[in-house]
N, CA, C and O atoms as CSV, one atom per row, in Angstrom:
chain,resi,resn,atom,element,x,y,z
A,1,UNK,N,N,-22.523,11.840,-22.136
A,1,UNK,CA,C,-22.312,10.455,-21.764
A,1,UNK,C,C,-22.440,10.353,-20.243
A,1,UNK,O,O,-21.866,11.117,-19.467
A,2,UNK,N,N,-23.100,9.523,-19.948
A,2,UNK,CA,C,-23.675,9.160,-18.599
A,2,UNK,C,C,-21.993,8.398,-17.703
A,2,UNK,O,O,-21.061,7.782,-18.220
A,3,UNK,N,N,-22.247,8.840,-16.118
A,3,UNK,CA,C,-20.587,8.164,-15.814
A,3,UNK,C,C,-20.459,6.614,-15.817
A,3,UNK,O,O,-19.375,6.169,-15.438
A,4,UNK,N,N,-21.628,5.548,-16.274
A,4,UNK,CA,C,-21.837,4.596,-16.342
A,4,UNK,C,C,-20.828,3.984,-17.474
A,4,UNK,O,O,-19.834,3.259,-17.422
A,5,UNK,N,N,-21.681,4.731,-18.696
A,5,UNK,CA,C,-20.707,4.673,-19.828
A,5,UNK,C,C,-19.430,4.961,-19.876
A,5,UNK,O,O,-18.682,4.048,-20.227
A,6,UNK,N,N,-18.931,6.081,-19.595
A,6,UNK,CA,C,-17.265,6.761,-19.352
A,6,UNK,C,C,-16.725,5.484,-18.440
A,6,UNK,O,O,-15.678,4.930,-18.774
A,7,UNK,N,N,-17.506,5.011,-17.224
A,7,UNK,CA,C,-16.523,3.735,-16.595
A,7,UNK,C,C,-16.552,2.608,-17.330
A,7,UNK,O,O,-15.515,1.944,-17.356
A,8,UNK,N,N,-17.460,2.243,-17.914
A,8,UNK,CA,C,-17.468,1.600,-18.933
A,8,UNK,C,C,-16.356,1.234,-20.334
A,8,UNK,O,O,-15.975,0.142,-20.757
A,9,UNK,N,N,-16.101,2.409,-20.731
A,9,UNK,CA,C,-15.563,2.669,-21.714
A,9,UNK,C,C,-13.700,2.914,-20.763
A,9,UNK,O,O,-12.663,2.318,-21.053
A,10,UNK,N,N,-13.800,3.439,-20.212
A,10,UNK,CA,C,-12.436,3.306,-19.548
A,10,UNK,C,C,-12.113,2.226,-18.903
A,10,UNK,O,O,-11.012,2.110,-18.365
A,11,UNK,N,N,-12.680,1.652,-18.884
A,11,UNK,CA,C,-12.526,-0.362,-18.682
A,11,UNK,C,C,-12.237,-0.637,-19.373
A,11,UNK,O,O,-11.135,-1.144,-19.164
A,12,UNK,N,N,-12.599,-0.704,-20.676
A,12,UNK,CA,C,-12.457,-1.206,-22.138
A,12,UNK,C,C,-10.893,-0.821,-22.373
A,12,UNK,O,O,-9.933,-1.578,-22.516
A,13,UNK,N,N,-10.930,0.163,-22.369
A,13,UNK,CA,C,-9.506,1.270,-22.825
A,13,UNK,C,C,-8.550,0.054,-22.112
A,13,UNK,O,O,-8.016,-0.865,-22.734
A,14,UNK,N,N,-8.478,0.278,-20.724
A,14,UNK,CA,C,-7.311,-0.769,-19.426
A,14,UNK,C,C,-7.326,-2.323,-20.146
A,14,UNK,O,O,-6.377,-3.081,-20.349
A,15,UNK,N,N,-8.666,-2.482,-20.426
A,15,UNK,CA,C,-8.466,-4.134,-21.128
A,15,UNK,C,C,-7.532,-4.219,-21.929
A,15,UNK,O,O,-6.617,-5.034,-21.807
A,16,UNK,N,N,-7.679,-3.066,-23.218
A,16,UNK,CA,C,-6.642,-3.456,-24.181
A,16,UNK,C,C,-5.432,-2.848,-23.835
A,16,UNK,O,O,-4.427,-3.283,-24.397
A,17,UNK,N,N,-5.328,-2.069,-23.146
A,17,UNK,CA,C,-3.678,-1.782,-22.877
A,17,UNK,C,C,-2.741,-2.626,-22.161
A,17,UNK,O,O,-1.516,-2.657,-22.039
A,18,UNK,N,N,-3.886,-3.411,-21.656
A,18,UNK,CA,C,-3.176,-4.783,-20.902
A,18,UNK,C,C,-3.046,-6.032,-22.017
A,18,UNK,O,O,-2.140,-6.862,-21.956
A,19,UNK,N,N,-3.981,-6.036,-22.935
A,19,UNK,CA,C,-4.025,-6.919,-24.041
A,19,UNK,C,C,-2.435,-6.511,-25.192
A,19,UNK,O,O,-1.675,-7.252,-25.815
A,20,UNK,N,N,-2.488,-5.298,-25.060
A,20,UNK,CA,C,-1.204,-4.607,-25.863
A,20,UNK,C,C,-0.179,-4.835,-25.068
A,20,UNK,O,O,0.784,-5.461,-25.510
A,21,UNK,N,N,-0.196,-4.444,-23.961
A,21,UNK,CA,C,1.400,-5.546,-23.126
A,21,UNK,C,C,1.629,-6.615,-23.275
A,21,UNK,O,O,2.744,-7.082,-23.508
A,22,UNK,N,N,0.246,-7.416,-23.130
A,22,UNK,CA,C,0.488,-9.065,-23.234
A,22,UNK,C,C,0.926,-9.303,-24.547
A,22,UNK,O,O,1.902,-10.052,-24.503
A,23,UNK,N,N,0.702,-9.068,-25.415
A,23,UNK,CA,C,0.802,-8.929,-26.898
A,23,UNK,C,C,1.952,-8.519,-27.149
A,23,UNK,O,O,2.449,-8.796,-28.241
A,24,UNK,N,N,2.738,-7.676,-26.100
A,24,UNK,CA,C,4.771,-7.065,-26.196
A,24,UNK,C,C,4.813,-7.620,-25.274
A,24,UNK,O,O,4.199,-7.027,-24.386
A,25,UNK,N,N,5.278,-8.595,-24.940
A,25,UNK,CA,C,6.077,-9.219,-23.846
A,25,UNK,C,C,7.522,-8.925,-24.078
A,25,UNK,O,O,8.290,-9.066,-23.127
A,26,UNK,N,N,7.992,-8.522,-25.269
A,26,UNK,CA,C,9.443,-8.162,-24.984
A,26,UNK,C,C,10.059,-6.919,-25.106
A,26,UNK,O,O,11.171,-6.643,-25.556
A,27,UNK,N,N,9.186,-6.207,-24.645
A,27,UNK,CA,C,8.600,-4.848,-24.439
A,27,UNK,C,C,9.416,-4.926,-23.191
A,27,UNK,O,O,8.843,-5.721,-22.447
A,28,UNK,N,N,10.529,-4.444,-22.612
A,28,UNK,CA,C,11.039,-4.635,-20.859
A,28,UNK,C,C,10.515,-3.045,-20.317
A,28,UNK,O,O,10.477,-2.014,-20.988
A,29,UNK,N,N,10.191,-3.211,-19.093
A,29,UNK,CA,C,9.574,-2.559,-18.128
A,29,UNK,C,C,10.744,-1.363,-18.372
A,29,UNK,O,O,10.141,-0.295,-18.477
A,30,UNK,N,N,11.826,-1.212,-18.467
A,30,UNK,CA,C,13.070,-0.511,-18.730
A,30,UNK,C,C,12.949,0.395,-20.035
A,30,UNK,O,O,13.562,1.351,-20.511
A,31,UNK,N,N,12.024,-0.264,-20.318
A,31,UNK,CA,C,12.442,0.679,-22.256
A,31,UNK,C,C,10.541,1.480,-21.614
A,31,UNK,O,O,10.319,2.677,-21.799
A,32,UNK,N,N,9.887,0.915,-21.195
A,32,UNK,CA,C,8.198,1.691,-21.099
A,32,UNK,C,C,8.421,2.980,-20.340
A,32,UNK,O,O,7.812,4.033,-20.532
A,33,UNK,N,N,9.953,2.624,-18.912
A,33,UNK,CA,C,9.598,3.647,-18.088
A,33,UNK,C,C,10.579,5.111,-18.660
A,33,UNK,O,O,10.672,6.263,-18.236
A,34,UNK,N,N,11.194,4.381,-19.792
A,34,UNK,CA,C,12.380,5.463,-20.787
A,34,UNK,C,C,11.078,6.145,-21.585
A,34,UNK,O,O,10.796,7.329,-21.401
A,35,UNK,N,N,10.695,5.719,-22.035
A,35,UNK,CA,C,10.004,5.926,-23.295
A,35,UNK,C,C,8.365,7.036,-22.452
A,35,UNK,O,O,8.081,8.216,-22.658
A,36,UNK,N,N,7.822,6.249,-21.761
A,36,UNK,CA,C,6.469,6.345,-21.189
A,36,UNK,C,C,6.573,7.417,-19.815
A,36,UNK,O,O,6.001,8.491,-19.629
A,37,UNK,N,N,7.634,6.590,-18.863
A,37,UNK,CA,C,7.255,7.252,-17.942
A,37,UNK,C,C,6.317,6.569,-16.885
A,37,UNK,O,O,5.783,7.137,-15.933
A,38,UNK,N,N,6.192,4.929,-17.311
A,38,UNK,CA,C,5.230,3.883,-16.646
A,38,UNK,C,C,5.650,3.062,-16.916
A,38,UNK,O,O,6.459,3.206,-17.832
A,39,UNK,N,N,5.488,1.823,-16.455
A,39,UNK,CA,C,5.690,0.593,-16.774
A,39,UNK,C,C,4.293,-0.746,-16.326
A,39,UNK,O,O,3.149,-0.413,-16.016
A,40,UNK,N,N,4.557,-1.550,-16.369
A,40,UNK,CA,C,3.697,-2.434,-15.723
A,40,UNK,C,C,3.485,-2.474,-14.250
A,40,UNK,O,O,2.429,-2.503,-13.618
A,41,UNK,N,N,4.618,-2.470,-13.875
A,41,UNK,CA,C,4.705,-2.331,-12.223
A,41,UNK,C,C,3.847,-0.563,-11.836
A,41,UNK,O,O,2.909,-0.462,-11.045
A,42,UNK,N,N,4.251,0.229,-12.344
A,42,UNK,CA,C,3.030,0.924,-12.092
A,42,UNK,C,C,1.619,0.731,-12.256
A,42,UNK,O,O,0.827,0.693,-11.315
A,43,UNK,N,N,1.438,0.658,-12.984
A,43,UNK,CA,C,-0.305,0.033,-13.176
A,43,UNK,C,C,-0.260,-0.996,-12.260
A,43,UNK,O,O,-1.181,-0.596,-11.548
A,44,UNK,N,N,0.073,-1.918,-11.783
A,44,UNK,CA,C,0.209,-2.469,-10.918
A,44,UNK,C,C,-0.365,-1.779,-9.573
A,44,UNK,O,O,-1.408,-2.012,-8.964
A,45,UNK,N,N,0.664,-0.855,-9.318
A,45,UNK,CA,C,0.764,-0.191,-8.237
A,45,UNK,C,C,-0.700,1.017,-8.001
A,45,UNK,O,O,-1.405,1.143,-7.000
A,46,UNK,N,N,-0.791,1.928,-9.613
A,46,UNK,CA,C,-1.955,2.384,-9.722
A,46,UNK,C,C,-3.053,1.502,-9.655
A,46,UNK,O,O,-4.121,2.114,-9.637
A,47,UNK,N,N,-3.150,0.368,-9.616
A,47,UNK,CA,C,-4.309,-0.780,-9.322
A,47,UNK,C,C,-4.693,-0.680,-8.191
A,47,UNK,O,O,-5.820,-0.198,-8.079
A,48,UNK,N,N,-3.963,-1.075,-6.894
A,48,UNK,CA,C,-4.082,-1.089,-6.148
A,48,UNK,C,C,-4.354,0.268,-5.074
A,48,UNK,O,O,-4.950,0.251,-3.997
A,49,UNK,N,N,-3.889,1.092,-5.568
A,49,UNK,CA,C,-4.195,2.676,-4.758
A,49,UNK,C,C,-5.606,2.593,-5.473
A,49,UNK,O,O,-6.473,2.965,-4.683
A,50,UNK,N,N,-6.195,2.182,-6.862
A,50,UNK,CA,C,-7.660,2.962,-7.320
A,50,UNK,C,C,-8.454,1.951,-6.632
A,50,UNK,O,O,-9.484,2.423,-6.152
A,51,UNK,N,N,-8.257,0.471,-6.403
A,51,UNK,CA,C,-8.462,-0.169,-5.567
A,51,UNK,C,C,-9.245,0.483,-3.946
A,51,UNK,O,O,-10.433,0.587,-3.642
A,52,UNK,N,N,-7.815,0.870,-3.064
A,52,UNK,CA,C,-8.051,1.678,-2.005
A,52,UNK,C,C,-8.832,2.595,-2.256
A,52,UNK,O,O,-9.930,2.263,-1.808
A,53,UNK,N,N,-8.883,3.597,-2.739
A,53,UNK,CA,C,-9.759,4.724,-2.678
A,53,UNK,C,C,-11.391,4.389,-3.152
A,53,UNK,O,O,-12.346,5.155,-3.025
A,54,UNK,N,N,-11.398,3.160,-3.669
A,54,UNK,CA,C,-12.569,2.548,-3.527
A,54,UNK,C,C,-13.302,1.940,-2.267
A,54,UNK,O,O,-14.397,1.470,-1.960
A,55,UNK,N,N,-12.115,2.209,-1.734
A,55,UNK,CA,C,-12.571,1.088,-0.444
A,55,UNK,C,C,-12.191,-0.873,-0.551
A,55,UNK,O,O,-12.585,-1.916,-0.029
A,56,UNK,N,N,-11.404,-0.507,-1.364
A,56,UNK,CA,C,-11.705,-2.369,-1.742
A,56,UNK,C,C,-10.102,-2.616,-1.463
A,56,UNK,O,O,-9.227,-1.750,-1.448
A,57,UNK,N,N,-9.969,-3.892,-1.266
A,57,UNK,CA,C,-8.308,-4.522,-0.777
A,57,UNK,C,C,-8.359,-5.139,-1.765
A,57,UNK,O,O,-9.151,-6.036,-2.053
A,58,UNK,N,N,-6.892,-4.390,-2.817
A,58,UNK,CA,C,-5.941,-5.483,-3.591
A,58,UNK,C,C,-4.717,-5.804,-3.091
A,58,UNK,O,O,-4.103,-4.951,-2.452
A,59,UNK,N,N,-4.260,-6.876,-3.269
A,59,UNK,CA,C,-2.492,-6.969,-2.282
A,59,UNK,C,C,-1.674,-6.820,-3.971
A,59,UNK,O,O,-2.047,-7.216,-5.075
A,60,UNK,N,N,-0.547,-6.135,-3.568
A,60,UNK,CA,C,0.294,-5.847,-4.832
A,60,UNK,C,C,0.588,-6.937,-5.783
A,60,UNK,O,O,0.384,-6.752,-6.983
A,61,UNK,N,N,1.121,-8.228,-5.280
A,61,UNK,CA,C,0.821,-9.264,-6.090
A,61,UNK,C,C,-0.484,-9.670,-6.821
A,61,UNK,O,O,-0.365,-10.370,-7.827
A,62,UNK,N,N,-1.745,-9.287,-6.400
A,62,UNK,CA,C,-2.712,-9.636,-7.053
A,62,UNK,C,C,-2.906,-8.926,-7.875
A,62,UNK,O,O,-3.508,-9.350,-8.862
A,63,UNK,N,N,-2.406,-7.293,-7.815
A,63,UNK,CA,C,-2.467,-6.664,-8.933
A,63,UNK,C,C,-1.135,-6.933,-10.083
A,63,UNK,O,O,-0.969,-6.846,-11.300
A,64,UNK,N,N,-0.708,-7.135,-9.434
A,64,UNK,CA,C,0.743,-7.342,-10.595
A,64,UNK,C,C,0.143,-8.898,-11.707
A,64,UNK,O,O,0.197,-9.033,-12.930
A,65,UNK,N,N,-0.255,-9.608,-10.901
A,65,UNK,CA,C,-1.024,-10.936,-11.986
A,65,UNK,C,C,-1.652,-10.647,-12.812
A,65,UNK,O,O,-1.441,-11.045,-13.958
A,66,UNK,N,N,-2.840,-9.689,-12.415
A,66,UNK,CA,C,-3.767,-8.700,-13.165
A,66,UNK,C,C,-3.312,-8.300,-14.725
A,66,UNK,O,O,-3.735,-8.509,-15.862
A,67,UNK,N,N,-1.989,-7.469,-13.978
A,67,UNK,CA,C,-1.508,-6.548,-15.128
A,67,UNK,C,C,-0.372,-7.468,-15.772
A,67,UNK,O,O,-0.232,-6.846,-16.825
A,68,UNK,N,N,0.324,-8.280,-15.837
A,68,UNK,CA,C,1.022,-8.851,-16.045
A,68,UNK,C,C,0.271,-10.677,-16.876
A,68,UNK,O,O,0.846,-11.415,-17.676
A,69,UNK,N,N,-1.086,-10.834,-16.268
A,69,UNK,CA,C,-1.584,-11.739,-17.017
A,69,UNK,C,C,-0.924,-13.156,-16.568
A,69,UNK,O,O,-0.770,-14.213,-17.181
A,70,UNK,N,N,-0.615,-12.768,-15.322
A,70,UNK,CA,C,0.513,-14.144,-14.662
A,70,UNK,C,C,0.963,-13.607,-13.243
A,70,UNK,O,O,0.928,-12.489,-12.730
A,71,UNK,N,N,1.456,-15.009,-12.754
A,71,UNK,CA,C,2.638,-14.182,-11.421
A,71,UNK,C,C,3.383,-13.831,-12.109
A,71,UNK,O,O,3.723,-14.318,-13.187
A,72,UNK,N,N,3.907,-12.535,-11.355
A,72,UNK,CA,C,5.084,-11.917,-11.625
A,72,UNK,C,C,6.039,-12.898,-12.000
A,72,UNK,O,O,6.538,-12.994,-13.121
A,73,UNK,N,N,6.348,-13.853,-10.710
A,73,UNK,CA,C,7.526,-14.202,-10.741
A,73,UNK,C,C,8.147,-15.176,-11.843
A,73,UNK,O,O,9.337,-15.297,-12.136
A,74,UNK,N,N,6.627,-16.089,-12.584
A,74,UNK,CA,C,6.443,-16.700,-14.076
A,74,UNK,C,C,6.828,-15.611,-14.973
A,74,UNK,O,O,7.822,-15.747,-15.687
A,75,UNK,N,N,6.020,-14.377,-15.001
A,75,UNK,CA,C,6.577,-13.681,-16.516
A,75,UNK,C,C,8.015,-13.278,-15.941
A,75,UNK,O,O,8.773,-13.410,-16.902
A,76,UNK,N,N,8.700,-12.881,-14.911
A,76,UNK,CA,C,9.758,-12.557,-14.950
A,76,UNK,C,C,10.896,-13.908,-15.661
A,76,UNK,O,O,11.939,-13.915,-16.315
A,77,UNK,N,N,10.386,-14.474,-15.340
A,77,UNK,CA,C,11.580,-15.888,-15.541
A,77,UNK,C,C,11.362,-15.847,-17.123
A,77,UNK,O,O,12.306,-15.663,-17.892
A,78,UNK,N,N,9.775,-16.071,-17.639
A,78,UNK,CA,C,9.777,-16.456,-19.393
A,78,UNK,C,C,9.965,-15.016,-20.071
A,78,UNK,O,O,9.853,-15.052,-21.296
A,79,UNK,N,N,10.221,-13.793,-19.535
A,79,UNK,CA,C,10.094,-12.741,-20.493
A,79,UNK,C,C,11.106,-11.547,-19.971
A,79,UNK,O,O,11.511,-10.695,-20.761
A,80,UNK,N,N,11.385,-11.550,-18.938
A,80,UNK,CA,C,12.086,-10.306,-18.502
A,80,UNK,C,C,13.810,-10.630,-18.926
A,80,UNK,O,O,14.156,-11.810,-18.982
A,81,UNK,N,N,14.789,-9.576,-19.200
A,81,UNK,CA,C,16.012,-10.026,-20.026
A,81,UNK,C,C,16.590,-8.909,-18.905
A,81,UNK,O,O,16.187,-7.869,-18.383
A,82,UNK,N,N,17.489,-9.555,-18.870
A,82,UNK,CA,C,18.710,-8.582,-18.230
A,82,UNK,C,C,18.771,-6.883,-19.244
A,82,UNK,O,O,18.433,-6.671,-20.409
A,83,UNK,N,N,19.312,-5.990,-18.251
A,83,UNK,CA,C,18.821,-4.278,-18.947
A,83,UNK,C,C,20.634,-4.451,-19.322
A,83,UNK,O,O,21.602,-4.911,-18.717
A,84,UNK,N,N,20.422,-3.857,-20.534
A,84,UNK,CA,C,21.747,-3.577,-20.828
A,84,UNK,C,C,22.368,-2.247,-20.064
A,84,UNK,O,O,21.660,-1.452,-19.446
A,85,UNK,N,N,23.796,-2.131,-20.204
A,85,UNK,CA,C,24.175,-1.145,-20.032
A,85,UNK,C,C,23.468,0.460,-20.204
A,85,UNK,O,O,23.249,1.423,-19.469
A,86,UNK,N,N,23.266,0.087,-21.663
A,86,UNK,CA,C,22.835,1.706,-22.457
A,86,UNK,C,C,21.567,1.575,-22.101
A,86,UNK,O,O,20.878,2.475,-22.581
A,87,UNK,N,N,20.882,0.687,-21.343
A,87,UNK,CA,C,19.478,1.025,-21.287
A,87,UNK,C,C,19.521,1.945,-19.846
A,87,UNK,O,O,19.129,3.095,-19.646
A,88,UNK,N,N,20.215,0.873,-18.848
A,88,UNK,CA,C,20.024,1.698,-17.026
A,88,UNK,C,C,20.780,3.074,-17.044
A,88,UNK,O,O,20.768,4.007,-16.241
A,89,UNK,N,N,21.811,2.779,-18.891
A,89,UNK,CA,C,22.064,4.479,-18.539
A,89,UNK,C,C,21.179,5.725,-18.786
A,89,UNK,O,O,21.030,6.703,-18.054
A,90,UNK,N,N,20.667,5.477,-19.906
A,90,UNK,CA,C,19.417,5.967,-20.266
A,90,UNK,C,C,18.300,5.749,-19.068
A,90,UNK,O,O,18.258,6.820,-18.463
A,91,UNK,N,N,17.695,5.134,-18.677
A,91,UNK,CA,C,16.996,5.409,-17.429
A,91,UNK,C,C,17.500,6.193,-16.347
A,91,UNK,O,O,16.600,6.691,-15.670
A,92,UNK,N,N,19.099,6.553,-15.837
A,92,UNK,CA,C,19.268,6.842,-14.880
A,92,UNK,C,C,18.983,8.092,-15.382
A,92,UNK,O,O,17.950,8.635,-14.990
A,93,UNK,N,N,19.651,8.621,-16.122
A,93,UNK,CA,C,19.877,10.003,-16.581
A,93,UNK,C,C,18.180,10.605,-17.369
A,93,UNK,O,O,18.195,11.568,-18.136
A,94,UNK,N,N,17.220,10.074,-17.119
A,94,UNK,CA,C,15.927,10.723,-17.584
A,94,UNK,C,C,15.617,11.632,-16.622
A,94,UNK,O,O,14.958,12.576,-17.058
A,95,UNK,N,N,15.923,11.676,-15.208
A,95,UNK,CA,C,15.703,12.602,-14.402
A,95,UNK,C,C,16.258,13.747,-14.533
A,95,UNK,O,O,15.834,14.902,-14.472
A,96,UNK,N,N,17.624,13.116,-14.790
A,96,UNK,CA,C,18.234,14.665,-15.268
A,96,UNK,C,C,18.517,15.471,-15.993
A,96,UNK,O,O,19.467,16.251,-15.933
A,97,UNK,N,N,17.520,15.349,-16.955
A,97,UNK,CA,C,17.210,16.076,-18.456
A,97,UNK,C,C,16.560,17.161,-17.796
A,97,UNK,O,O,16.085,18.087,-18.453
């Protein structure tokens, strides 16, 4: 496979994993980075560094719209829920497994 195709096809892949977030919106960034080890705000963040090393300027908000399919600060208000207890405990303590 030519690297045309492979970027190609790994475009495709990012489309739907962003289509599969949009699709869990009540999916919290809290349970992806328990579970995954990522969240949205990373891809976010990985946006913008693959961005740079391209040479090209994304500002973090523009990637967060990107990946999020909105401003942040819209999906935070219609979708983001307060982390329970047992969740930030479970997040804190993943490091120290």
């Amino acid at each position: 496979m030519d690297s045309l195709k492979t970027t190609e096809l790994e475009a495709a892949v990012f489309r739907r994993l962003l289509k599969h977030l949009d699709d869990n919106k009540h999916v919290q960034n809290i349970e992806l980075m328990q579970l995954a080890g990522f969240c949205r705000n990373c891809l976010s963040k990985w946006y913008v560094a693959a961005a740079e090393e391209s040479g090209e300027q994304v500002d973090y908000e523009q990637a967060r719209e990107r990946v999020y399919g909105m401003p942040y600060a819209e999906w935070k208000a219609k979708y983001q829920t307060e982390a329970s207890q047992a969740q930030l405990d479970a997040f804190n303590s993943r490091d120290k497994k």
